[in-house]
VEXDREN-2710 file (C-alpha; in Angstrom, 1 decimal):
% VEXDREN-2710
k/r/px/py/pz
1/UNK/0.4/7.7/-13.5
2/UNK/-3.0/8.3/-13.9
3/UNK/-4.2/10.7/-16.7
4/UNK/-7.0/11.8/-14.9
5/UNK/-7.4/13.4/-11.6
6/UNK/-11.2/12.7/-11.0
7/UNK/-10.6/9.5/-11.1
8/UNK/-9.6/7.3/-7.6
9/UNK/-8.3/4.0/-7.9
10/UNK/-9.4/1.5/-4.7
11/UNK/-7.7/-1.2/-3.6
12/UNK/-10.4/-3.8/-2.3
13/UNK/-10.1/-7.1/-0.6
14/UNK/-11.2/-9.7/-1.9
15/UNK/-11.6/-13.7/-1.9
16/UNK/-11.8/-15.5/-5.1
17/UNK/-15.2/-16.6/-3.9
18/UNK/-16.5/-13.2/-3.8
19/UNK/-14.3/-12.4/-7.2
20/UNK/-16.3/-15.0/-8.8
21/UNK/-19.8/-13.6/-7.3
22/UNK/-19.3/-10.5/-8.1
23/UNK/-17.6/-10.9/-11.8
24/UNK/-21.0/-13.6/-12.4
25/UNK/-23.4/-10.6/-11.1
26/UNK/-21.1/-7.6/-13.2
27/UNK/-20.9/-5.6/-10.1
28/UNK/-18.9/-4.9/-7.0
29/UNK/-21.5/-4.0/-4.2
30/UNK/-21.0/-0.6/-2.9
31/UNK/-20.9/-1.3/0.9
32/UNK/-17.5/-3.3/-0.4
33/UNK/-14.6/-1.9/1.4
34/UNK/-11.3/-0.2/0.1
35/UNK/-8.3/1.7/0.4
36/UNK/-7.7/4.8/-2.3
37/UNK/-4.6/5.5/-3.1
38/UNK/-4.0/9.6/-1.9
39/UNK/-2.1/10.4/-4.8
40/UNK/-0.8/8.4/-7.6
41/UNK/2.8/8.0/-6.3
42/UNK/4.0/4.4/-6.6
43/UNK/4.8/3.9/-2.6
44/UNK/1.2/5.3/-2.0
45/UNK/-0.3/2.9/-4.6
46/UNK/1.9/-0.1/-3.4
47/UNK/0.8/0.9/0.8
48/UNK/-2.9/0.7/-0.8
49/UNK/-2.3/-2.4/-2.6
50/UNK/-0.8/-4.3/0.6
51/UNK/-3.4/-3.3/3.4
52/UNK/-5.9/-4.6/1.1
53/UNK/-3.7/-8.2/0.3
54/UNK/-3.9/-7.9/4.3
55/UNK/-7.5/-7.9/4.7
56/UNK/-8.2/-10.3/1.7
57/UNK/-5.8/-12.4/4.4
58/UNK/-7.9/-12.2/6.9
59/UNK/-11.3/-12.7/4.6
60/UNK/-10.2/-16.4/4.5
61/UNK/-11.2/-18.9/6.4
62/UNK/-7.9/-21.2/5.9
63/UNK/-5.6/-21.7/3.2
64/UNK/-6.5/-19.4/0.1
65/UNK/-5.1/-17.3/-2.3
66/UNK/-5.2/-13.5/-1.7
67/UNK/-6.9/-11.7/-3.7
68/UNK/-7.3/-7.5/-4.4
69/UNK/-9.1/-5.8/-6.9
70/UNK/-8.0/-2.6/-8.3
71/UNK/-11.0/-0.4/-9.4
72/UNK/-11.1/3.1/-11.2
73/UNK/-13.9/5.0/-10.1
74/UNK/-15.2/8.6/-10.4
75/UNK/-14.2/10.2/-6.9
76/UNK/-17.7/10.6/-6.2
77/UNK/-18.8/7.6/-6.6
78/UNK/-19.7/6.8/-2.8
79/UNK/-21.9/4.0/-2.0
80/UNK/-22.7/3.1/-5.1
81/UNK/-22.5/-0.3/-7.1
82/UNK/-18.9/-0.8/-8.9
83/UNK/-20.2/-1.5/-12.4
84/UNK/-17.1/-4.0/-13.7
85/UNK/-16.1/-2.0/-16.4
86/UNK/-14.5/-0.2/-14.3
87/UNK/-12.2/-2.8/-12.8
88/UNK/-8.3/-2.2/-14.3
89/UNK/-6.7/-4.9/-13.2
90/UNK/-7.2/-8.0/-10.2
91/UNK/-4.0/-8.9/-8.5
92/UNK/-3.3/-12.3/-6.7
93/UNK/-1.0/-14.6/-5.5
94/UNK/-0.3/-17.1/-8.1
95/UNK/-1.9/-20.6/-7.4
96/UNK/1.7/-21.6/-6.7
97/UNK/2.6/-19.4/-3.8
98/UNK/3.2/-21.9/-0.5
99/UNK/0.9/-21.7/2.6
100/UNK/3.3/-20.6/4.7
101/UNK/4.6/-17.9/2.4
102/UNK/6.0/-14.4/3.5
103/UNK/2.8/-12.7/3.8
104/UNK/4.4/-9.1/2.5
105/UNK/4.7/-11.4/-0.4
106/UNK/3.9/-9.4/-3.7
107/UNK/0.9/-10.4/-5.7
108/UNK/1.1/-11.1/-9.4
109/UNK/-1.1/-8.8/-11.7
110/UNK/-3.9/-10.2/-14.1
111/UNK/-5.9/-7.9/-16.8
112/UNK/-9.4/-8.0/-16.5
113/UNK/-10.0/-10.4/-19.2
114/UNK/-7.7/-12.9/-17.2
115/UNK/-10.4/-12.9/-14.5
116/UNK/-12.7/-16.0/-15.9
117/UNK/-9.1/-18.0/-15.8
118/UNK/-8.4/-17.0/-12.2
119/UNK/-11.4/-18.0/-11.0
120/UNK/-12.2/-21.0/-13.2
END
């Protein structure tokens, strides 16, 4: 549950392609898409987190791993640049995960300072 309430959290699609841009640059643009969670309930968080694993789907161009990352931002944040800082987590498949896999196949979860790793 998050502690406080002027803070969203955003789901967005992602590649690891554009993780890696956007981790080397220390931004997420802000025309970069997302779904916020409407309240902080674990189904709602958990609906967010899957439409966005199914767009990071559809961002690849074959085989790839999905990939979403969660963000914490100031509700009124808008168009703005995502500074990194406030990324709170990434979540992907793990390189393991088959091809033809379930795609309502969870993601695994990696802190923030697992990112250089995921995308090495």
């Amino acid at each position: 549950m998050r502690q406080n309430p002027t803070v969203t959290r955003i789901y967005v699609p992602a590649t690891l392609a554009l993780l890696a841009d956007w981790y080397a640059k220390g931004e997420l643009p802000g025309t970069a898409d997302g779904y916020a969670s409407p309240d902080d309930s674990e189904e709602a968080e958990y609906a967010a987190l899957m439409s966005a694993a199914d767009d990071s789907a559809a961002l690849l161009a074959g085989p790839g791993r999905r990939v979403v990352i969660v963000v914490e931002a100031p509700a009124a944040l808008g168009d703005q640049v995502v500074p990194l800082k406030l990324v709170a987590a990434v979540h992907a498949d793990l390189a393991d995960r088959p091809a033809d896999a379930d795609p309502d196949e969870d993601l695994g979860w990696f802190a923030t300072q697992e990112i250089p790793d995921l995308i090495g």
